[in-house]
N, CA, C and O atoms as a DFTB+ gen file, in Angstrom:
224 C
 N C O
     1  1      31.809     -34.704    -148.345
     2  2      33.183     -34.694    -147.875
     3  2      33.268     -33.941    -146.555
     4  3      32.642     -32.895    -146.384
     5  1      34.053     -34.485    -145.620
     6  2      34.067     -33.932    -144.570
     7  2      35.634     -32.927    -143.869
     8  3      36.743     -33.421    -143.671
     9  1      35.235     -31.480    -143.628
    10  2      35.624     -30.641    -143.909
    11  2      36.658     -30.814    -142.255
    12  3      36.045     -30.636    -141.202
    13  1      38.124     -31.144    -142.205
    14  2      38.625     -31.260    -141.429
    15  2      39.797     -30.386    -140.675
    16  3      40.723     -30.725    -139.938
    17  1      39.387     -29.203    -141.144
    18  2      39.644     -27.997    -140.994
    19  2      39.666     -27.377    -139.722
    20  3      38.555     -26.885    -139.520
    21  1      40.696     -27.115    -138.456
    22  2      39.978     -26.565    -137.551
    23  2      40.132     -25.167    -137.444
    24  3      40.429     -24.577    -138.483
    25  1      39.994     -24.509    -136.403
    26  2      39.740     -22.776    -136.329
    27  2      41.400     -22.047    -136.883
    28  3      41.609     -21.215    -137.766
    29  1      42.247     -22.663    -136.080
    30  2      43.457     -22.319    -136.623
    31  2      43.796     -22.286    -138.024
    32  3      44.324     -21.319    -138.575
    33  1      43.406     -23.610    -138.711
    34  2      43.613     -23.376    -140.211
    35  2      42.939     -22.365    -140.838
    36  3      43.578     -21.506    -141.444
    37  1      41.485     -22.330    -140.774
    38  2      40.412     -20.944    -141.244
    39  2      40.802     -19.903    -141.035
    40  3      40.578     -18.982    -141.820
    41  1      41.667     -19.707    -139.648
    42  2      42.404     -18.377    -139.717
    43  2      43.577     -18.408    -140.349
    44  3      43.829     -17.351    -140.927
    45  1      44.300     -19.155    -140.438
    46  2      45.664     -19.032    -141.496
    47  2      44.987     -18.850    -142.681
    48  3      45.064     -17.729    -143.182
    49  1      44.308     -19.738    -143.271
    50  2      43.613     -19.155    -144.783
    51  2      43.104     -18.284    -144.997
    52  3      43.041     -17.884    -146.160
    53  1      42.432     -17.512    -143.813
    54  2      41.868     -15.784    -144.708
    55  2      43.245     -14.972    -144.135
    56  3      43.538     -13.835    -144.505
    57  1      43.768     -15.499    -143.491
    58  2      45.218     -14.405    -143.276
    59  2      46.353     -14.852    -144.670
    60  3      47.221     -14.006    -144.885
    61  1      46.361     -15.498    -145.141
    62  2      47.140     -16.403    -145.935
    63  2      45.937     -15.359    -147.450
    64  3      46.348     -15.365    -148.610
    65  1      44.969     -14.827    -147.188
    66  2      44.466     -14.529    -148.607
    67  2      44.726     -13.127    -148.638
    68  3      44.866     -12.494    -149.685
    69  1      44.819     -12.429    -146.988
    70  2      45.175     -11.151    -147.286
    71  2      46.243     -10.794    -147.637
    72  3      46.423      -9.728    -148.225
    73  1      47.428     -11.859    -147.259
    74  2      48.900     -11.168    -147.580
    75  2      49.160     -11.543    -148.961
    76  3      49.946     -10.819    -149.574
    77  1      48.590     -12.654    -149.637
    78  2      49.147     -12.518    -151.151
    79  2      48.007     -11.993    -151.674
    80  3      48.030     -12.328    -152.859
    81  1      46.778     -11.204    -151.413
    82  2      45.919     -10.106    -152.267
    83  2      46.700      -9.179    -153.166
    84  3      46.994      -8.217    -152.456
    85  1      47.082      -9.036    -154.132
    86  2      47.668      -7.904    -155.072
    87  2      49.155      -8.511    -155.292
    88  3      49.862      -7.966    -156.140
    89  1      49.593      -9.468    -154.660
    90  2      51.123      -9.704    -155.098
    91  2      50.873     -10.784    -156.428
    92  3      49.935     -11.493    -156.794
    93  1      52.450     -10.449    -157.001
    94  2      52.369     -11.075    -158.656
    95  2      53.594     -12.435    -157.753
    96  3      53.509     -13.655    -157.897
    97  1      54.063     -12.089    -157.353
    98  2      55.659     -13.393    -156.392
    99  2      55.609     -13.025    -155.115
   100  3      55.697     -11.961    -154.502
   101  1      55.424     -14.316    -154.813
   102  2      55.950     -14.298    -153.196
   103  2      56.659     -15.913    -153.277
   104  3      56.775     -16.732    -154.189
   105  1      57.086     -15.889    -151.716
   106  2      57.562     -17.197    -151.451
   107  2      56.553     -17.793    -150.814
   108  3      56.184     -17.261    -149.767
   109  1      55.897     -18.965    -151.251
   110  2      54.996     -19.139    -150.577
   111  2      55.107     -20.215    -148.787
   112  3      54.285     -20.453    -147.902
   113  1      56.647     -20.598    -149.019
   114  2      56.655     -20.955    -147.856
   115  2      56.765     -20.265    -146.967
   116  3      56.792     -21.130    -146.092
   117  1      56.876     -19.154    -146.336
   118  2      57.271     -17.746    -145.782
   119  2      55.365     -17.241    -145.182
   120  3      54.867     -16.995    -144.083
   121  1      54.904     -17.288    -146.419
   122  2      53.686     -16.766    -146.374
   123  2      52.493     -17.787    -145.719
   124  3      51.424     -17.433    -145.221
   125  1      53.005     -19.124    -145.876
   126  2      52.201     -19.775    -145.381
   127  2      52.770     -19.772    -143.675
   128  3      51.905     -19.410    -142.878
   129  1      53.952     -20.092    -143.156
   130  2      54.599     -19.819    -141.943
   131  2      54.058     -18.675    -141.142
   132  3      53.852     -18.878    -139.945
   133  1      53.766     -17.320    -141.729
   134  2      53.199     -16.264    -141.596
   135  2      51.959     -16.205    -140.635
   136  3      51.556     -15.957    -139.498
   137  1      51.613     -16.651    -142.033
   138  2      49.542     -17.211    -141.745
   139  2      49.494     -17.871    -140.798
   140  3      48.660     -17.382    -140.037
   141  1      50.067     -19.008    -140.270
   142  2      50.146     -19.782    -138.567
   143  2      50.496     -18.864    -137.532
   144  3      50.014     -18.941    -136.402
   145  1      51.378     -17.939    -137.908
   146  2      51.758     -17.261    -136.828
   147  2      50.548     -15.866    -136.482
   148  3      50.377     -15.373    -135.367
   149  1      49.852     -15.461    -137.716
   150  2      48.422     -14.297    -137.417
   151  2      47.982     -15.631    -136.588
   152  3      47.864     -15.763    -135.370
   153  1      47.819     -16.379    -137.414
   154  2      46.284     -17.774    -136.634
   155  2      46.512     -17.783    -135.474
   156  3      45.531     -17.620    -134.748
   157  1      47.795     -17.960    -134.847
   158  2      48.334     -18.114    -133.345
   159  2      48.009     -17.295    -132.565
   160  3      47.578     -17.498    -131.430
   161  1      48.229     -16.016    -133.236
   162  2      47.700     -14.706    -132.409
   163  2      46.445     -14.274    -132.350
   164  3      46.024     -13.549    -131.449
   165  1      45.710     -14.735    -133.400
   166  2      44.192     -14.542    -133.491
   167  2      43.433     -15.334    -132.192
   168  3      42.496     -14.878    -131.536
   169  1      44.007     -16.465    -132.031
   170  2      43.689     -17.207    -131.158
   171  2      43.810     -17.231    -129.737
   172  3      43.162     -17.685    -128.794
   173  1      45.000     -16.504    -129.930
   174  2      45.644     -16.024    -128.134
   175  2      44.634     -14.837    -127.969
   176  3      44.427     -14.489    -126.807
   177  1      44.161     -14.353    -128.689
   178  2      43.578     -13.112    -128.553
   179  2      41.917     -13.226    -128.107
   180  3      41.156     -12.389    -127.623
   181  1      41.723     -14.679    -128.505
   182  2      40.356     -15.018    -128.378
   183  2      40.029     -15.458    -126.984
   184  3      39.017     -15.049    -126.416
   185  1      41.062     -16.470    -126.302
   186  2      41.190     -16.422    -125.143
   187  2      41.941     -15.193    -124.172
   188  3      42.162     -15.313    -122.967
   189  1      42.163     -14.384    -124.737
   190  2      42.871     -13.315    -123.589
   191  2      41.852     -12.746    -122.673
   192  3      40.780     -13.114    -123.152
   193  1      41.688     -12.252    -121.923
   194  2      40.910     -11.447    -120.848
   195  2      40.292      -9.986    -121.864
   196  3      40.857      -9.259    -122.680
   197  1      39.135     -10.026    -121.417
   198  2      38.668      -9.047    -122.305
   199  2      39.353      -7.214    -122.020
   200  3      39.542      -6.293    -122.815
   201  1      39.507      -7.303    -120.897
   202  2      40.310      -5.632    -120.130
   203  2      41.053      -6.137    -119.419
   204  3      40.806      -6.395    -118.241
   205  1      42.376      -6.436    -120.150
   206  2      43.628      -6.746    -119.169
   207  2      44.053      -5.878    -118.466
   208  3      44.008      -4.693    -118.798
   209  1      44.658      -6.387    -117.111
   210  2      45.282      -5.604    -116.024
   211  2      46.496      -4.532    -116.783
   212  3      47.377      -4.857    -117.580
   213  1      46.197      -3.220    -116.242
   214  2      47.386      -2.604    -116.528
   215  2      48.723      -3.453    -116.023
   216  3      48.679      -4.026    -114.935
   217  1      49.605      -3.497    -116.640
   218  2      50.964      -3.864    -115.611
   219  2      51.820      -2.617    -115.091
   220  3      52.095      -1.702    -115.866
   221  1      52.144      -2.610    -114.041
   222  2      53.022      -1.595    -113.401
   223  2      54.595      -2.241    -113.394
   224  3      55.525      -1.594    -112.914
């Protein structure tokens, strides 16, 4: 089977495993919305400049 998964999803799913780790209820639509939004940032972060310019 071919695994059609790209980087964004892999990061929503281990971000998506840390926030319901130890919870008994959540909403899971909330939590999955969540998880796209770490993935988003994980990703902006991958392309960012490694020593960004101070801004003045």
């Amino acid at each position: 089977m071919e695994n059609d998964m790209d980087l964004r999803d892999i990061f929503a799913a281990h971000a998506m495993e840390g926030l319901l780790a130890g919870r008994e209820y959540v909403a899971i639509e909330s939590v999955a919305n969540l998880a796209y939004i770490i993935a988003d940032s994980m990703i902006a972060q991958r392309v960012a400049p490694e020593h960004p310019e101070d801004e003045d």
